[in-house]
PDB file of the backbone (N, CA, C, O) and the ligand in Angstrom, with CONECT records:
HET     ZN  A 101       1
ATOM      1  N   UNK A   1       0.842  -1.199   0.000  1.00  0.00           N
ATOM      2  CA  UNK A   1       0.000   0.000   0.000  1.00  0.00           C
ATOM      3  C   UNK A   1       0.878   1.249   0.000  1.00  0.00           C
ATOM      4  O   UNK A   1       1.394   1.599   1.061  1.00  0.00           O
ATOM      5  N   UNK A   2       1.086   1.963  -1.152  1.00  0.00           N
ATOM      6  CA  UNK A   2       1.474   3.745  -0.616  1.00  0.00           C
ATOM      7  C   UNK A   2       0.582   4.522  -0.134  1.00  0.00           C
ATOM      8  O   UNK A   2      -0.631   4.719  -0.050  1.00  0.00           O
ATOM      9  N   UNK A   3       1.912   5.012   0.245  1.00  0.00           N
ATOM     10  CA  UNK A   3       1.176   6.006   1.688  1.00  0.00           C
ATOM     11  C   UNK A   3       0.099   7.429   1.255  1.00  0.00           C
ATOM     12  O   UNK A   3       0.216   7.400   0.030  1.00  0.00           O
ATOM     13  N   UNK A   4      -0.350   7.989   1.399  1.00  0.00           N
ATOM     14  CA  UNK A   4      -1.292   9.085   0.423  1.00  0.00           C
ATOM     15  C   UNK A   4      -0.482  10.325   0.411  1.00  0.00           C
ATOM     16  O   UNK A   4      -0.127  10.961   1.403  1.00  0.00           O
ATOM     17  N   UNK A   5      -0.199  10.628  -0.994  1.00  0.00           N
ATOM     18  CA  UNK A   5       0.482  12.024  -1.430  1.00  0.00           C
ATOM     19  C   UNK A   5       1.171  12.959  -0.123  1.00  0.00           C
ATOM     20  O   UNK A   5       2.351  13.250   0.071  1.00  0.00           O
ATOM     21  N   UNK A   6      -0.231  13.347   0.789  1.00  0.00           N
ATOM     22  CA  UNK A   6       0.155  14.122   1.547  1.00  0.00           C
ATOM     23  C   UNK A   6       1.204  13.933   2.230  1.00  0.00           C
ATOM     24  O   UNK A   6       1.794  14.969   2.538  1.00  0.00           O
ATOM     25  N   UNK A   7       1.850  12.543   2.734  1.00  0.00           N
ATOM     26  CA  UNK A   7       2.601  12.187   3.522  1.00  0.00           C
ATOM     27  C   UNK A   7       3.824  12.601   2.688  1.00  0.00           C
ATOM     28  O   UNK A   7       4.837  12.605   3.387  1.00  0.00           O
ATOM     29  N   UNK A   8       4.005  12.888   1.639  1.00  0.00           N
ATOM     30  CA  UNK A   8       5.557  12.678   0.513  1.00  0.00           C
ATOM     31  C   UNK A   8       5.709  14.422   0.179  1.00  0.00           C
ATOM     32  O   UNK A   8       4.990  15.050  -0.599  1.00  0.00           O
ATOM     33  N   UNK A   9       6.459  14.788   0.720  1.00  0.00           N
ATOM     34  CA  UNK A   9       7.024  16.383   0.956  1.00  0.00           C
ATOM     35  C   UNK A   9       7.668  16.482  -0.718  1.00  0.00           C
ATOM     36  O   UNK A   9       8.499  15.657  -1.098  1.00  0.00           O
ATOM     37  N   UNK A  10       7.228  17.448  -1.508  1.00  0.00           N
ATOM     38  CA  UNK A  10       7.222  17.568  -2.648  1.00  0.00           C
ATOM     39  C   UNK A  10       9.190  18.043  -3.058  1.00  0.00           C
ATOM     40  O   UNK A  10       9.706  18.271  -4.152  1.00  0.00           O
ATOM     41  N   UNK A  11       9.884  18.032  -1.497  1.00  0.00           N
ATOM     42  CA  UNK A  11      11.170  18.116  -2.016  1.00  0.00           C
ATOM     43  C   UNK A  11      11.964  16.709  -1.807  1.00  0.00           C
ATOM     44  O   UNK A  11      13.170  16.663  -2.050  1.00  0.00           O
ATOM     45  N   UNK A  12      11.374  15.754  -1.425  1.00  0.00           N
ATOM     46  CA  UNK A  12      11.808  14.414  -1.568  1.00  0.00           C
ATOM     47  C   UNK A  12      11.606  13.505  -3.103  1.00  0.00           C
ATOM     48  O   UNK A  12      12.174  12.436  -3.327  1.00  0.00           O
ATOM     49  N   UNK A  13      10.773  14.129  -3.954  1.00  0.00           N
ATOM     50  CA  UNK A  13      10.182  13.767  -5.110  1.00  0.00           C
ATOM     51  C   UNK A  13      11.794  12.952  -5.854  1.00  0.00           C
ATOM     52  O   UNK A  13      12.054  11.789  -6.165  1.00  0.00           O
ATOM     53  N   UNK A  14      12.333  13.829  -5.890  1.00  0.00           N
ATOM     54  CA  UNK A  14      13.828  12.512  -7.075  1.00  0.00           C
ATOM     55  C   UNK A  14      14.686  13.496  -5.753  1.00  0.00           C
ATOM     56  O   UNK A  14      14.434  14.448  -5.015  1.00  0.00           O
ATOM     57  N   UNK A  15      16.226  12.207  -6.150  1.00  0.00           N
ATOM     58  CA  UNK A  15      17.137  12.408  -5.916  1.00  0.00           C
ATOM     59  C   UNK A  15      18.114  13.703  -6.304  1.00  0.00           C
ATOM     60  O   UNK A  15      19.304  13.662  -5.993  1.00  0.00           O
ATOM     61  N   UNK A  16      17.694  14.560  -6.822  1.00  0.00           N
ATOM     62  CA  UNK A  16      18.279  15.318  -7.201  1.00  0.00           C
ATOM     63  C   UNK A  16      17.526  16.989  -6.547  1.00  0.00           C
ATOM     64  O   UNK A  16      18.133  18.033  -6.310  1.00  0.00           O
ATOM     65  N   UNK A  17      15.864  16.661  -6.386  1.00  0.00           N
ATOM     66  CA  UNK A  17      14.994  17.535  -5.494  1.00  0.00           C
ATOM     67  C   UNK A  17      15.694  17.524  -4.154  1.00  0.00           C
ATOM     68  O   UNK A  17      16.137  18.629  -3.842  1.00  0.00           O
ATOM     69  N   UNK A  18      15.907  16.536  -3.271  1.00  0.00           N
ATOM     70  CA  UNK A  18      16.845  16.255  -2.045  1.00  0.00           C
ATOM     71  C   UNK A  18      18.263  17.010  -1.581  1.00  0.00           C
ATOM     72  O   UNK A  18      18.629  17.551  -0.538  1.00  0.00           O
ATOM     73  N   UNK A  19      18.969  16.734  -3.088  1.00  0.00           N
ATOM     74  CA  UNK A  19      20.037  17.361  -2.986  1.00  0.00           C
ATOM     75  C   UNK A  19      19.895  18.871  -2.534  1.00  0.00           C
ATOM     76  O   UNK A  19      20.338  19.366  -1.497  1.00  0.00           O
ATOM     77  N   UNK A  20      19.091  19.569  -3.662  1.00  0.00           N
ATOM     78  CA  UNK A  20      18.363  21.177  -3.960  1.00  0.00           C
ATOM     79  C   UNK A  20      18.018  21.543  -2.820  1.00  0.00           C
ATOM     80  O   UNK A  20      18.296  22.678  -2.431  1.00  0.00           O
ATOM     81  N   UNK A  21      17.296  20.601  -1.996  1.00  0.00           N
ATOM     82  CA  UNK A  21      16.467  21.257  -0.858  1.00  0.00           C
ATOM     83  C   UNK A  21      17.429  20.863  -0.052  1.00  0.00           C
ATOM     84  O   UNK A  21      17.405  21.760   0.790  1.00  0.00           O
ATOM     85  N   UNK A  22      18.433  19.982   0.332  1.00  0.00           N
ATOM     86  CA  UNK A  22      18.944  20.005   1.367  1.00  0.00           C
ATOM     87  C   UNK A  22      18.572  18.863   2.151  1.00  0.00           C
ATOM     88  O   UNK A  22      18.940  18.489   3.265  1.00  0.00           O
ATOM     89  N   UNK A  23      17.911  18.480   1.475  1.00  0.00           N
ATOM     90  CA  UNK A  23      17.454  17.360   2.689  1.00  0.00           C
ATOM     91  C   UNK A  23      17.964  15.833   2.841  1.00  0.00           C
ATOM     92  O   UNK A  23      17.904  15.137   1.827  1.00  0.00           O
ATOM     93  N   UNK A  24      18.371  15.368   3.813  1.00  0.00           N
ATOM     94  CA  UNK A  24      19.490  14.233   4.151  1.00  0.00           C
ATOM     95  C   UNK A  24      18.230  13.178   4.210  1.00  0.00           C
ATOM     96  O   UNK A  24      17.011  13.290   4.339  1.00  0.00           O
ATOM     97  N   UNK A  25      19.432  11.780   4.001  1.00  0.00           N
ATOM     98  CA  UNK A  25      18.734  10.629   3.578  1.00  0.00           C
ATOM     99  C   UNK A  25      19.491   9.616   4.877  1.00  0.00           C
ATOM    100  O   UNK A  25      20.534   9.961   5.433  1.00  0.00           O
ATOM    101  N   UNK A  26      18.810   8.452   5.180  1.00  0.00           N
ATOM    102  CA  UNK A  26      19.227   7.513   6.214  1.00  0.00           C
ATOM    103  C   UNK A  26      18.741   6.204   5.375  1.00  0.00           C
ATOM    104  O   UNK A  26      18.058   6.232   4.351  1.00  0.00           O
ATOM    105  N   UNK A  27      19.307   4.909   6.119  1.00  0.00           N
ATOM    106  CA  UNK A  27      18.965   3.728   5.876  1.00  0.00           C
ATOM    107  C   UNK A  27      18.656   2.999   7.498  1.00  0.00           C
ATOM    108  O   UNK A  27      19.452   2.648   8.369  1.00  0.00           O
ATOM    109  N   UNK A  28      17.469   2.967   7.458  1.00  0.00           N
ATOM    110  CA  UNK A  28      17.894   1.891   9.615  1.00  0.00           C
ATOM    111  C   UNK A  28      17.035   0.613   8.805  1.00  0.00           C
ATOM    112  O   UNK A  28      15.979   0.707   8.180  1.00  0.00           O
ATOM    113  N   UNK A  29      17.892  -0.616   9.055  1.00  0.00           N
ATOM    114  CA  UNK A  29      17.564  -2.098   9.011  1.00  0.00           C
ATOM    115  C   UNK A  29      15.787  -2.377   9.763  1.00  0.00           C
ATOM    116  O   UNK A  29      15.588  -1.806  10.835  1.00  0.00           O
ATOM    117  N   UNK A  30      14.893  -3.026   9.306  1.00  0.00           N
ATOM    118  CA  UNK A  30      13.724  -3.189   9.548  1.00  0.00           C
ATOM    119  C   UNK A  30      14.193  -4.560  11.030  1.00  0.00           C
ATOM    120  O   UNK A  30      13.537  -4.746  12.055  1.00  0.00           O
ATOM    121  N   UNK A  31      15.470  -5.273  10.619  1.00  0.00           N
ATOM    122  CA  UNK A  31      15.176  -6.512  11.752  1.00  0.00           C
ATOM    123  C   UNK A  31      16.631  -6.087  13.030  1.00  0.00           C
ATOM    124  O   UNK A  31      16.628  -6.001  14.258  1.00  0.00           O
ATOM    125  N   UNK A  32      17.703  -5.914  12.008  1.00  0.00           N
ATOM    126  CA  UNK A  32      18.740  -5.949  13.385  1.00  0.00           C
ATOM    127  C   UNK A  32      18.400  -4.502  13.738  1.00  0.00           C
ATOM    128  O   UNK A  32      17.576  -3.747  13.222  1.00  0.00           O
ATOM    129  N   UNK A  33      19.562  -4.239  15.126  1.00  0.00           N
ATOM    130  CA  UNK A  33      19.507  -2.902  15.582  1.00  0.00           C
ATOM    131  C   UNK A  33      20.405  -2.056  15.164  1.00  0.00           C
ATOM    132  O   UNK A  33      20.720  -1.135  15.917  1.00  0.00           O
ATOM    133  N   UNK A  34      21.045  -2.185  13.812  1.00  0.00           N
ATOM    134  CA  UNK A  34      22.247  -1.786  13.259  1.00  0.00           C
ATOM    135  C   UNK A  34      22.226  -0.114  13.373  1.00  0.00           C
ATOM    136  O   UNK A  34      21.117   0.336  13.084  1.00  0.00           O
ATOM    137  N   UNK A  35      23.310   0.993  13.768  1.00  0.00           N
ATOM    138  CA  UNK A  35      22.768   2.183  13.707  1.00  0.00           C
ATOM    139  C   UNK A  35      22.522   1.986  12.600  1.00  0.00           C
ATOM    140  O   UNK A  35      22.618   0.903  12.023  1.00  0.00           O
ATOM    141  N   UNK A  36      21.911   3.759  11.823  1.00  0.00           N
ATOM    142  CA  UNK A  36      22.115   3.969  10.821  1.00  0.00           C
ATOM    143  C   UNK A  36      23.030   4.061   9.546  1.00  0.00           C
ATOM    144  O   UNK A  36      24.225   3.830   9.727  1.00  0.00           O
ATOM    145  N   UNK A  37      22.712   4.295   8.595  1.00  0.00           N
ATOM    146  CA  UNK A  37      23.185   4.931   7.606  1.00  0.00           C
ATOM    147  C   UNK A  37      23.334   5.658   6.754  1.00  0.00           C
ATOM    148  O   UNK A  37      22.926   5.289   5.653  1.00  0.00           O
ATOM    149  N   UNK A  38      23.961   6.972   6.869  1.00  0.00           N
ATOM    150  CA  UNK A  38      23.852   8.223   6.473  1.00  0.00           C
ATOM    151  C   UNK A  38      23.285   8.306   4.468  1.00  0.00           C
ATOM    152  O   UNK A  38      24.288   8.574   3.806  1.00  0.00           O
ATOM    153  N   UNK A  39      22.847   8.249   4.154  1.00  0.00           N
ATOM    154  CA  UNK A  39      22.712   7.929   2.341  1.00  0.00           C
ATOM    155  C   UNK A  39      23.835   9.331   1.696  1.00  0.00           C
ATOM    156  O   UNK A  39      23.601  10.425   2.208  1.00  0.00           O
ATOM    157  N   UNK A  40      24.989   9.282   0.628  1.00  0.00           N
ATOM    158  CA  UNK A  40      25.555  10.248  -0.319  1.00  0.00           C
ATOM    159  C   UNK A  40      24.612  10.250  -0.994  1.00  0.00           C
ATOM    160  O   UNK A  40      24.336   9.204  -1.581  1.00  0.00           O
ATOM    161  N   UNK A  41      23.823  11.343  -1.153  1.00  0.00           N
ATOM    162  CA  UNK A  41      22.812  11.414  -2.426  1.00  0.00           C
ATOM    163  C   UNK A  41      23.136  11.735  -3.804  1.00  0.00           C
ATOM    164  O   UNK A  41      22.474  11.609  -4.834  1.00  0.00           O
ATOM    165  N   UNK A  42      24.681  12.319  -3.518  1.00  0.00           N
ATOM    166  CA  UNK A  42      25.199  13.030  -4.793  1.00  0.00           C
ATOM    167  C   UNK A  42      25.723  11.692  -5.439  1.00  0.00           C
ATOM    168  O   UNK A  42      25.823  11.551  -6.658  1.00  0.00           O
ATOM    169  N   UNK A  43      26.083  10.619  -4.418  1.00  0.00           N
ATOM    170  CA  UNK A  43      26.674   9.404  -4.978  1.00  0.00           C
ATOM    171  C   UNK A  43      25.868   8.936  -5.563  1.00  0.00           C
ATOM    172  O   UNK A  43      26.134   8.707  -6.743  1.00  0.00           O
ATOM    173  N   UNK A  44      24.246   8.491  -4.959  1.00  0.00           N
ATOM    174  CA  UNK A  44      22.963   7.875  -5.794  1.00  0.00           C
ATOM    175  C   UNK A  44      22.574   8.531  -7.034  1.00  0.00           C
ATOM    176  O   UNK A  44      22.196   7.965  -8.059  1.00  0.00           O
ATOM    177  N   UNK A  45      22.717   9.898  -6.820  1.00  0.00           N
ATOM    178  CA  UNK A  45      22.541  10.620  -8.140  1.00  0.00           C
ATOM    179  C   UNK A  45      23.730  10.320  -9.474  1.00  0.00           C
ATOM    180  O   UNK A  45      23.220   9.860 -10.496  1.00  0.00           O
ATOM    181  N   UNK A  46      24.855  10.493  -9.497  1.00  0.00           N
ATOM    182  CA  UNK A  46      25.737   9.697 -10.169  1.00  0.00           C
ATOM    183  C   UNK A  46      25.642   8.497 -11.143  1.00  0.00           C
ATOM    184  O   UNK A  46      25.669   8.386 -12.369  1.00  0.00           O
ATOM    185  N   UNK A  47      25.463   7.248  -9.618  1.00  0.00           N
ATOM    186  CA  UNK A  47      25.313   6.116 -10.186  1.00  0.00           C
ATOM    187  C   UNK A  47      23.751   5.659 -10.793  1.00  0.00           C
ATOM    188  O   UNK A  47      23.711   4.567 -11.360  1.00  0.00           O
ATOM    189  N   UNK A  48      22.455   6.462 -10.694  1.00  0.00           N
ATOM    190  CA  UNK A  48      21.105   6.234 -10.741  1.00  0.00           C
ATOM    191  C   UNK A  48      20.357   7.207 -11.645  1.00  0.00           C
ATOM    192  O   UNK A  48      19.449   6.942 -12.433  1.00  0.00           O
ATOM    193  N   UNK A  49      20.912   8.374 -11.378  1.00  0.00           N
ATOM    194  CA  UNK A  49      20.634   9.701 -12.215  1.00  0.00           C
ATOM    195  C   UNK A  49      19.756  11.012 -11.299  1.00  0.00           C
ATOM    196  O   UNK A  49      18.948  10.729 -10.414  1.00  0.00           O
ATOM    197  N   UNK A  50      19.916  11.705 -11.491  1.00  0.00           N
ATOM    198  CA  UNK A  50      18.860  12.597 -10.718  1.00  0.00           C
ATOM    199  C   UNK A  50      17.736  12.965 -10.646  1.00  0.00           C
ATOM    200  O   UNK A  50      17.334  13.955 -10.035  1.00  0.00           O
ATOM    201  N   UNK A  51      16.889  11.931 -11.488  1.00  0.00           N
ATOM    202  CA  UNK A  51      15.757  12.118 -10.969  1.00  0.00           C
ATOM    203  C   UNK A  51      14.971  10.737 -10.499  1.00  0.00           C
ATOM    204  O   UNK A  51      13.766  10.496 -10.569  1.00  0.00           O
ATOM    205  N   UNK A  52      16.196   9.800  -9.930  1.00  0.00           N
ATOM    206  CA  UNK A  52      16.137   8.540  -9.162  1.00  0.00           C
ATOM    207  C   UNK A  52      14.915   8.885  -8.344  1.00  0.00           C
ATOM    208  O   UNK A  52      14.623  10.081  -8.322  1.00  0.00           O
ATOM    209  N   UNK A  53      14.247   8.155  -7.754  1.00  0.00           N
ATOM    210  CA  UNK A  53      12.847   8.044  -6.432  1.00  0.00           C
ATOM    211  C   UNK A  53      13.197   7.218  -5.847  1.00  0.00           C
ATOM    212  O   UNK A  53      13.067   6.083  -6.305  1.00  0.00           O
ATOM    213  N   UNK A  54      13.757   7.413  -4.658  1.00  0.00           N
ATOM    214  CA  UNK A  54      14.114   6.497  -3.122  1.00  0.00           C
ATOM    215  C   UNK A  54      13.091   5.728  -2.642  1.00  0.00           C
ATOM    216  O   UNK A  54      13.300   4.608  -2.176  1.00  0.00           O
ATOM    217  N   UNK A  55      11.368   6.509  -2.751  1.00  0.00           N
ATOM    218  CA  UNK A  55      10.236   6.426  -2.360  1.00  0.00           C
ATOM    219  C   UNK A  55       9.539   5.311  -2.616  1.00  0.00           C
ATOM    220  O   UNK A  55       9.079   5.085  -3.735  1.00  0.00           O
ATOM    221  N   UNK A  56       9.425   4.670  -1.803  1.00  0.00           N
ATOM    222  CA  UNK A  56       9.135   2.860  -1.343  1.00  0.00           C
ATOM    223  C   UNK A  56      10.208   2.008  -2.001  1.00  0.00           C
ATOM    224  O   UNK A  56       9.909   1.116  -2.795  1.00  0.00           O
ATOM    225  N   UNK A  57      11.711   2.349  -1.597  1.00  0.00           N
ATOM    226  CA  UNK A  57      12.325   1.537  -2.459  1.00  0.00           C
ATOM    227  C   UNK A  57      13.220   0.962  -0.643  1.00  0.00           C
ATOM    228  O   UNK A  57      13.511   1.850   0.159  1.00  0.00           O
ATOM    229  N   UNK A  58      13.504  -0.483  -0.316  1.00  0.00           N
ATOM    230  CA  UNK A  58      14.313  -1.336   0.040  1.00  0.00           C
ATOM    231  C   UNK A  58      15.038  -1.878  -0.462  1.00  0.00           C
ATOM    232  O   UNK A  58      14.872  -2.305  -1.604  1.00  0.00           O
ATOM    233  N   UNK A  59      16.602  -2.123   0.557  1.00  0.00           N
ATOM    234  CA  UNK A  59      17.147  -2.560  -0.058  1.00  0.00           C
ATOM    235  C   UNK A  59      18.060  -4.032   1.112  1.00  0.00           C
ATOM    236  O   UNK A  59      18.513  -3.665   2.196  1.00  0.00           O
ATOM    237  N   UNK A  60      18.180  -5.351   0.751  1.00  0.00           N
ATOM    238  CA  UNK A  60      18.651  -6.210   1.502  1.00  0.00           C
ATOM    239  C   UNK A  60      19.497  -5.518   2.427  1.00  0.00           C
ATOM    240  O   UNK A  60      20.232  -4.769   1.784  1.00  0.00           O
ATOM    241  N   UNK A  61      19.751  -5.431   3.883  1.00  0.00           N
ATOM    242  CA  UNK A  61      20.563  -5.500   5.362  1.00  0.00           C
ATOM    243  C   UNK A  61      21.646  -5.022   4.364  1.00  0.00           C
ATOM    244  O   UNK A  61      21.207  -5.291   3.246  1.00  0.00           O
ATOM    245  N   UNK A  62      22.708  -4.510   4.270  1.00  0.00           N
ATOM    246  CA  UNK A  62      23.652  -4.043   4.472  1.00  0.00           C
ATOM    247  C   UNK A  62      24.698  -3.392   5.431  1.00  0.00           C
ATOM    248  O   UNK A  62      25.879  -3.081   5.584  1.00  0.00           O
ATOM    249  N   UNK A  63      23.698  -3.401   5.860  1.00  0.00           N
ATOM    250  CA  UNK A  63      24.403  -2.921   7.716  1.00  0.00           C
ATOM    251  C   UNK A  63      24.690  -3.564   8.559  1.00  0.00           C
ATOM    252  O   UNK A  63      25.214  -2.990   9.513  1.00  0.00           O
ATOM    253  N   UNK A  64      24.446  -5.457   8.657  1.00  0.00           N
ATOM    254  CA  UNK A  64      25.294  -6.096   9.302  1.00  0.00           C
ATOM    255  C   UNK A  64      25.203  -7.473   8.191  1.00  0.00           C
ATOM    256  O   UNK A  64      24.283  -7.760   7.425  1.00  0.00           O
ATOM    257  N   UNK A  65      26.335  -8.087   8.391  1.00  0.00           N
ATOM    258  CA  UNK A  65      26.548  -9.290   7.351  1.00  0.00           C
ATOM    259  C   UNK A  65      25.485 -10.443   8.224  1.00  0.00           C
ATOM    260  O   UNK A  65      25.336 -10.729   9.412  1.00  0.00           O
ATOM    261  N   UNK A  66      24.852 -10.917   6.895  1.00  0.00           N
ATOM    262  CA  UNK A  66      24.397 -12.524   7.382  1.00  0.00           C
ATOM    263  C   UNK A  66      22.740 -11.926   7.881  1.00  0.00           C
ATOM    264  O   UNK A  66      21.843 -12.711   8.190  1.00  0.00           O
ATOM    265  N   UNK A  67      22.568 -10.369   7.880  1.00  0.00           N
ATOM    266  CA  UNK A  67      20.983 -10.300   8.439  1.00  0.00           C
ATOM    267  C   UNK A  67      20.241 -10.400   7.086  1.00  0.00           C
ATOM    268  O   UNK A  67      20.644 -10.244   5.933  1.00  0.00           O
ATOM    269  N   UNK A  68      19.246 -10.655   7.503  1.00  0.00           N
ATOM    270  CA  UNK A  68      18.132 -11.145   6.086  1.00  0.00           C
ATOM    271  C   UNK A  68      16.526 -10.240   5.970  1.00  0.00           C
ATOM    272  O   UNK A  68      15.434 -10.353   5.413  1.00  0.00           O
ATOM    273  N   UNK A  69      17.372  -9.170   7.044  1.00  0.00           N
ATOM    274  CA  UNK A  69      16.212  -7.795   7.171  1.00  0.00           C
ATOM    275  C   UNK A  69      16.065  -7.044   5.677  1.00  0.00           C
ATOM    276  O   UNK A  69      16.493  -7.495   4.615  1.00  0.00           O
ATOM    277  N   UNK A  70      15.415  -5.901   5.857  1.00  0.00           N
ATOM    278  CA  UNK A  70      15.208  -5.287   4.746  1.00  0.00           C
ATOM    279  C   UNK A  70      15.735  -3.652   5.220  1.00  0.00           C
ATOM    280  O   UNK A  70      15.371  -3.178   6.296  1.00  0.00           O
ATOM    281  N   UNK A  71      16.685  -2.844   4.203  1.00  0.00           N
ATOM    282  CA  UNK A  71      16.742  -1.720   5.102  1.00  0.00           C
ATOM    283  C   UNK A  71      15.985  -0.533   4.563  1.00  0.00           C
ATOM    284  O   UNK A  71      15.875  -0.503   3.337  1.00  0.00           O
ATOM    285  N   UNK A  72      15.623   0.120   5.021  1.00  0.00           N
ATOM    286  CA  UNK A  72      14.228   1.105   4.186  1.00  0.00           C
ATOM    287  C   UNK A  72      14.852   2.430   4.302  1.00  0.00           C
ATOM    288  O   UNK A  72      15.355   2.747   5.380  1.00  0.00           O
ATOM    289  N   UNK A  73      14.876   3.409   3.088  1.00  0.00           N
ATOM    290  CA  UNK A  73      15.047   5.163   3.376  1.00  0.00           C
ATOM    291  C   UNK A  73      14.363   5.518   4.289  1.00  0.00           C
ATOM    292  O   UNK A  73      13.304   4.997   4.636  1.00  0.00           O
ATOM    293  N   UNK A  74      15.087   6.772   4.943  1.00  0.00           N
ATOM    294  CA  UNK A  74      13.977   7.785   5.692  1.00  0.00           C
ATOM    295  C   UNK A  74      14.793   9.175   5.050  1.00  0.00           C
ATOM    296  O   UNK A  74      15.935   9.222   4.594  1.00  0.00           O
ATOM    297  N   UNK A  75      13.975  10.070   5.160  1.00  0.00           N
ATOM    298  CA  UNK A  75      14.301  11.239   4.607  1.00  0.00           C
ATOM    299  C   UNK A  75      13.791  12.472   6.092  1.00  0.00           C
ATOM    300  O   UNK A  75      13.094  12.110   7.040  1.00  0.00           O
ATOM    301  N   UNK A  76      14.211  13.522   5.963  1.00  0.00           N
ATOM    302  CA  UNK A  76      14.042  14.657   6.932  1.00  0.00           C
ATOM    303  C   UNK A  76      13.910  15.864   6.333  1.00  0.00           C
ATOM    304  O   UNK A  76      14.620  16.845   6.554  1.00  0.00           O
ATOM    305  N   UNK A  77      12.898  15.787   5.490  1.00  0.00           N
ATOM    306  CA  UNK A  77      12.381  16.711   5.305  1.00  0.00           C
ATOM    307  C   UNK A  77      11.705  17.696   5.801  1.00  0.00           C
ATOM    308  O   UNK A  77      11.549  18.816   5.314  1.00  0.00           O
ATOM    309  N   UNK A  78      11.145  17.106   7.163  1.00  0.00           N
ATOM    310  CA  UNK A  78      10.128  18.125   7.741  1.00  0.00           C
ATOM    311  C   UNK A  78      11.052  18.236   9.183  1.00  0.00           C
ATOM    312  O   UNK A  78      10.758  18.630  10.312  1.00  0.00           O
ATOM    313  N   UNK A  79      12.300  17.698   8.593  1.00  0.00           N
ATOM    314  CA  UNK A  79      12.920  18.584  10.037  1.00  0.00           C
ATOM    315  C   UNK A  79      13.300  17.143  11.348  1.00  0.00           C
ATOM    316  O   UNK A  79      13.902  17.352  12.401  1.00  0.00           O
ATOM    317  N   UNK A  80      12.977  16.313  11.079  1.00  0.00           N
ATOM    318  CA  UNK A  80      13.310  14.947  12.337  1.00  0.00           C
ATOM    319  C   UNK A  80      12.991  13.639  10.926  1.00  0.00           C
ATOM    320  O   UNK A  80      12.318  14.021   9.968  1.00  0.00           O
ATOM    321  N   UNK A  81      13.509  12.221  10.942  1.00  0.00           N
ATOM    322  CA  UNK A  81      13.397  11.413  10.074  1.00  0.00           C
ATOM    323  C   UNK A  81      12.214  10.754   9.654  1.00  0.00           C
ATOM    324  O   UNK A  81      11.856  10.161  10.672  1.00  0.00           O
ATOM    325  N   UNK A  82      11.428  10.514   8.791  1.00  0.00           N
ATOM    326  CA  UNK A  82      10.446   9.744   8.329  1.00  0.00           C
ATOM    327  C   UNK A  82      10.732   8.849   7.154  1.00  0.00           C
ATOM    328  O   UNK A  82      11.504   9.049   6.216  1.00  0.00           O
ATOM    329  N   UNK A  83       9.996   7.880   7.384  1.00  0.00           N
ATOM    330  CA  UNK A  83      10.324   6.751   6.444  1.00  0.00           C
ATOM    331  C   UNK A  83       9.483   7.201   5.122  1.00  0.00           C
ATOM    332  O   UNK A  83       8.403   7.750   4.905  1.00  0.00           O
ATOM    333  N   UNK A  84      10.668   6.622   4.283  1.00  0.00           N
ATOM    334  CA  UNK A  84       9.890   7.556   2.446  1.00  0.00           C
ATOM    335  C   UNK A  84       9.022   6.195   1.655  1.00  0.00           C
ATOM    336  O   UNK A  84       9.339   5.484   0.701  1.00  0.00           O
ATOM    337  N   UNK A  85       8.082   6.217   2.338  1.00  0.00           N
ATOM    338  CA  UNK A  85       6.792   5.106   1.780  1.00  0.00           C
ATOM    339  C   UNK A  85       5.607   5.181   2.463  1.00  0.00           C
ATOM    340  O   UNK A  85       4.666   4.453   2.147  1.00  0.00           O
TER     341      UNK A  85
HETATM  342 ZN    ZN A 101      19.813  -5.771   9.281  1.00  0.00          ZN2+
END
């Protein structure tokens, strides 16, 4: 299910809106307690293009070897982290 429009801050829209506005990206694991992970957006933009969409996208644990969690964006757009889905 996505989440309804209102919830998706119109400067999270692509990877390259993020950059513009300033607004920082995280990864926290859905199963272990791994901290975070800060996202390079300029790096995603690069390798993905800039007008990539983070927005309901997971990606396998990377944050500790051998977990079989899922790790999900959050974005801070409105100022403290929310998950981008
Ligand atoms: Zn994990």
């Amino acid at each position: 299910m996505r989440s309804p429009l209102v919830n998706r801050p119109p400067s999270v829209a692509t990877v390259g809106l993020m950059i513009e506005h300033g607004v920082r990206a995280r990864v926290w694991c859905d199963t272990c307690n791994a901290a975070f992970r800060e996202i390079d957006l300029v790096r995603v933009a690069e390798v993905k293009g800039l007008d990539f969409d983070l927005w309901g996208k997971a990606t396998p644990c990377r944050l500790t070897p051998g977990c079989n969690g899922r790790n999900q964006f959050y974005h801070n757009a409105r100022g403290y982290f929310c998950p981008m889905r």
